[in-house]
N, C-alpha and C positions, 0 to 999 in steps of 0.2 A: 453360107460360107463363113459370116464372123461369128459365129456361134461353134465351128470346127474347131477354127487356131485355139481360142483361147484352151477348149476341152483337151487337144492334141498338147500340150503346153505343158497340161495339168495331167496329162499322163504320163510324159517324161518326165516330169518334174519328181513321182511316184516311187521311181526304179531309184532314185540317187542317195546313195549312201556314204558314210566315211570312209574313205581305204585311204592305207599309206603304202607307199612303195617298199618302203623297206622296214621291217620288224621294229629297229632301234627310232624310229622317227613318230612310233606313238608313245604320247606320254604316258602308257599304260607299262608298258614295256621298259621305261629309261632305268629302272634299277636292277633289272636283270643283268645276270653275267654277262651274256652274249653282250650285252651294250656297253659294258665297262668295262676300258685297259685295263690290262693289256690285250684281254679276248678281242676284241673289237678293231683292233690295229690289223689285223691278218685279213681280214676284208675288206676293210674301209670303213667298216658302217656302221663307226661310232658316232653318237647322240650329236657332239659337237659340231664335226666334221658334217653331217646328215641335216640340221638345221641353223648349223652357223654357230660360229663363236659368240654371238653377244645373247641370242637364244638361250645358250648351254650356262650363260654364266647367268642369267636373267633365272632358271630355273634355281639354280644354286642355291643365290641370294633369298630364294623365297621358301627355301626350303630350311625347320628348324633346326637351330643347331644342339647336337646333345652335349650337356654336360656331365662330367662324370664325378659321383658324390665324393668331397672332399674328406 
């Protein structure tokens, strides 16, 4: 019997994958249309709203900024 749990454990453990509920809530996704206003306002399920304002701005901040040649 203690040689089942651990095996039954490590077989569910097998099946577990990443999913997001909604499209705009993986970072793979956040610069598509559909996840940037105004598209995203008609459903709800813009990137912000979907993992929080401090999330959406935390993403912002780390992302470069371009300059455009003077």
């Amino acid at each position: 019997m203690k040689k089942v749990i651990p095996l039954f454990v490590v077989m569910l453990l097998v099946g577990c994958e990443e999913r997001y509920r909604y499209a705009c809530q993986d970072p793979a996704n956040w610069a598509n249309k559909e996840c940037l206003r105004p598209a995203c306002e008609v459903d709800g399920q813009c990137t912000d709203e979907l993992i929080g304002k401090v999330a959406a701005e935390a993403k912002e901040a780390s992302e470069p900024e371009v300059v455009s040649g003077e």
